[in-house]
C-alpha positions in Angstrom: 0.6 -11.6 7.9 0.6 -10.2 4.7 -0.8 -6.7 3.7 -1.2 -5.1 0.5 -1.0 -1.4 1.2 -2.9 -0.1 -1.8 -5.3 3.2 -2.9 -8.2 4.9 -4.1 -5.5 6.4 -7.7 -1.8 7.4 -7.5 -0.6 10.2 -5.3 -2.5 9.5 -1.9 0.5 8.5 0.3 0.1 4.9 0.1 4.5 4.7 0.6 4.2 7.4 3.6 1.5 4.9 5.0 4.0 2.2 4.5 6.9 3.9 5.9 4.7 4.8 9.1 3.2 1.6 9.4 6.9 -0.4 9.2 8.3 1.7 11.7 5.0 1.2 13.9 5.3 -2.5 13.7 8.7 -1.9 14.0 8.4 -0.1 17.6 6.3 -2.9 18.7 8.9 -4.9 18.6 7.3 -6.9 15.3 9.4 -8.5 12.2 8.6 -6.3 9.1 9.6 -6.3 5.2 8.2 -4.0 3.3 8.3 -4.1 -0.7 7.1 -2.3 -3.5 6.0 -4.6 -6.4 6.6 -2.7 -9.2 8.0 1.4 -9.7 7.9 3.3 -12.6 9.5 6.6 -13.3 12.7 4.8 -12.1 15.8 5.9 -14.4 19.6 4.5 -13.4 21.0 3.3 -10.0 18.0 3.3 -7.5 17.6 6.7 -6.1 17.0 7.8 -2.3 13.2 9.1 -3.2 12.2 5.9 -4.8 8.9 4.4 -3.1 10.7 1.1 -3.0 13.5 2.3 -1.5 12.0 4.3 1.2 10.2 1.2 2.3 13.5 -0.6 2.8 15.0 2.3 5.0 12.2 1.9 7.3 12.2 -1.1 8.0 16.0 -2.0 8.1 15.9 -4.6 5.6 19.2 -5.2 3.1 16.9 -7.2 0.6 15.0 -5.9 -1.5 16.8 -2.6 -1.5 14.3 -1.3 -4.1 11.3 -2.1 -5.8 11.4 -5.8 -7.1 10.5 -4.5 -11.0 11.5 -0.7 -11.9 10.2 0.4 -15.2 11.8 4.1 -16.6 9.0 5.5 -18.2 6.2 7.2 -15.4 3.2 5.5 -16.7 0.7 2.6 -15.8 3.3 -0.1 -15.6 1.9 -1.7 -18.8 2.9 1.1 -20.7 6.2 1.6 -19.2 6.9 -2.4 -19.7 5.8 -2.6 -23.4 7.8 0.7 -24.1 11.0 -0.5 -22.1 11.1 -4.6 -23.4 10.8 -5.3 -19.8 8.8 -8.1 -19.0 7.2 -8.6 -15.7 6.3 -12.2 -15.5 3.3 -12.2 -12.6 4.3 -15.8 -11.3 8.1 -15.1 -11.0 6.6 -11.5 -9.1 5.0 -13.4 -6.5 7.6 -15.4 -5.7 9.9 -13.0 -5.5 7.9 -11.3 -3.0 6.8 -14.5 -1.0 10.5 -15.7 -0.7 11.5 -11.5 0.2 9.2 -11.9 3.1 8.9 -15.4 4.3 10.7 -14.8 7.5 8.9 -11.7 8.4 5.7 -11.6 10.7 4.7 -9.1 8.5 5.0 -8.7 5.3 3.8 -5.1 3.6 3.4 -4.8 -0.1 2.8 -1.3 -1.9 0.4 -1.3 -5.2 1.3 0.9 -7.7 -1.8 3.1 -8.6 -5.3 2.3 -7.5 -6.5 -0.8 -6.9 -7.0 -1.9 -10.6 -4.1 -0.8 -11.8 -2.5 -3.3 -14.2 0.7 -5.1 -13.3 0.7 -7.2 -16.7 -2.7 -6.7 -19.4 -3.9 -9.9 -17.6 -3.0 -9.0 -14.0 -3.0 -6.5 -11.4 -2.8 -5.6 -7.9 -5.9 -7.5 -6.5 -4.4 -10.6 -8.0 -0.9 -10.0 -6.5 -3.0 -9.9 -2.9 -5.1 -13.2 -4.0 -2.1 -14.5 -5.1 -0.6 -13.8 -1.4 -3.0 -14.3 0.5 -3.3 -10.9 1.9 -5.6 -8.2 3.2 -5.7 -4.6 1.8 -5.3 -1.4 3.9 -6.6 1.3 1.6 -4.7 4.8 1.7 -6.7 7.7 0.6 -6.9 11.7 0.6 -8.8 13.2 2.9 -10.7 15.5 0.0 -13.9 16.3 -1.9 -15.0 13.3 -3.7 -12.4 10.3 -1.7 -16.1 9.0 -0.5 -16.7 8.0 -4.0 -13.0 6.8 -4.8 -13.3 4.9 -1.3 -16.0 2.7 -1.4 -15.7 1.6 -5.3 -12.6 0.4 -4.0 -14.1 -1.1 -0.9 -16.5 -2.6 -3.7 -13.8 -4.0 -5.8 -12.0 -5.8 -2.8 -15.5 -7.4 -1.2 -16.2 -8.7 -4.9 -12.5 -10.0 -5.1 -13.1 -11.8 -1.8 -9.9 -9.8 -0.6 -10.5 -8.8 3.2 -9.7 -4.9 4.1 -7.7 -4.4 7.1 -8.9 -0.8 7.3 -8.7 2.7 5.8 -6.2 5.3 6.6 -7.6 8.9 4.9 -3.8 11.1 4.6 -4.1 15.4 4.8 -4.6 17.0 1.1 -2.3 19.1 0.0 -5.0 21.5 0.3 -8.3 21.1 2.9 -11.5 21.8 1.9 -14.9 21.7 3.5 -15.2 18.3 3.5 -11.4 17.3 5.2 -12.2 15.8 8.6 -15.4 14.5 7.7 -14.9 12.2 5.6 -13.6 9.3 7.8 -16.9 9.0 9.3 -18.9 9.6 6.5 -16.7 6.4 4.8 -17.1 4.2 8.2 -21.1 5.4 8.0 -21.6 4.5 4.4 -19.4 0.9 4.3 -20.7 -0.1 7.7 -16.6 -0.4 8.4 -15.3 0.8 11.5 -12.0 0.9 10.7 -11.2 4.0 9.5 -8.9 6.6 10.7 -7.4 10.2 9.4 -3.5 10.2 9.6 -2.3 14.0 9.3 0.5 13.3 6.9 3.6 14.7 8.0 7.6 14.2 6.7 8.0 12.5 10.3 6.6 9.1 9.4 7.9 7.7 12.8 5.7 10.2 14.5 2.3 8.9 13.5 0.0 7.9 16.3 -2.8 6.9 13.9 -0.6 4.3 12.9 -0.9 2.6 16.5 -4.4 2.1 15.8 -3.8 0.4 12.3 -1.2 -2.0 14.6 -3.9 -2.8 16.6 -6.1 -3.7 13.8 -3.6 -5.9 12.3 -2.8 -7.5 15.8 -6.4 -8.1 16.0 -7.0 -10.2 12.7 -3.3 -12.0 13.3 -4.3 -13.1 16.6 -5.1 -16.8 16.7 -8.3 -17.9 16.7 
């Protein structure tokens, strides 16, 4: 099964959810790769906070290591390709991720940005899951205004034709009123019932709202 773990704009904790839901799969005695397509803000050897490489510590794999394209400059990838000469060919980057994960059960993919974020100026991130053949889980913060951010992206994968697994809301860096609200007001408003708060934590492996995002995932993978 292949997921693209993906988000209403940069910054929710779409690699947190990633780490979490590895090592969930993981417990469950599942298969997992986890890859992140493309990094920016990546200078030198691959560092120990990079997205990409945090995937790969929680799931155990040896390859990829790190993100499959790492672009220095911390901008839409675009930007960062066209200012470093580094060209990210979107054919050769989704065979690269389809041969990284062939032997897996599950294969997670992170977006970079929100959903519409541009890989290439022709491509981006809902192609990669076309392209794949995968469902989205959507990460967003639980926050003033993630009801808006939530279903235009909800919107954008329906119109794509790209199915949603699910939504996983992470904790703000700071609450507000509406924190712990909005997960019903999202599964109210979409009409989807798979939406769950995980209180974000630096103990990914210590996520129970993660079991239920298993169980969704077991659910669509089972055979029919």
């Amino acid at each position: 099964m292949r997921i693209l773990i993906t988000g209403t704009g940069a910054g929710v904790g779409k690699t947190w959810v990633g780490q979490a839901l590895a090592l969930a799969l993981r417990s469950s005695g599942k298969e997992v790769v986890a890859i992140k397509a493309v990094e920016t803000g990546c200078y030198g050897p691959p560092g120990e906070r990079e997205d990409g490489v945090l995937l790969a510590q929680a799931t155990g794999q040896s390859h990829p290591a790190h993100a499959i394209f790492r672009l220095p400059e911390h901008v839409p990838p675009t930007l960062s390709s066209d200012r470093s000469g580094i060209t990210i060919d979107f054919d050769g980057l989704v065979l690269k991720i389809e041969r990284c994960g062939e032997t897996a059960e599950f294969l997670l993919v992170e977006g970079t940005g929100g959903l519409l974020e541009p890989v290439t100026w022709e491509w981006n991130m809902v192609d990669v899951a076309r392209a794949l053949g995968a469902c989205a889980l959507v990460v967003a913060v639980d926050r003033l205004g993630t009801i808006n951010h939530t279903l235009l992206t909800l919107s954008a994968l329906e119109l794509a034709g790209v199915p949603c697994a699910g939504v996983v809301l992470t904790t703000p860096a700071a609450a507000d009123h509406s924190t712990g609200t909005n997960a019903a007001a999202i599964a109210q408003l979409s009409g989807l019932d798979r939406v769950v708060a995980a209180p974000k934590s630096a103990y990914p492996d210590r996520t129970d709202a993660m079991r239920t995002v298993v169980g969704w995932l077991s659910k669509m993978h089972a055979p029919l």
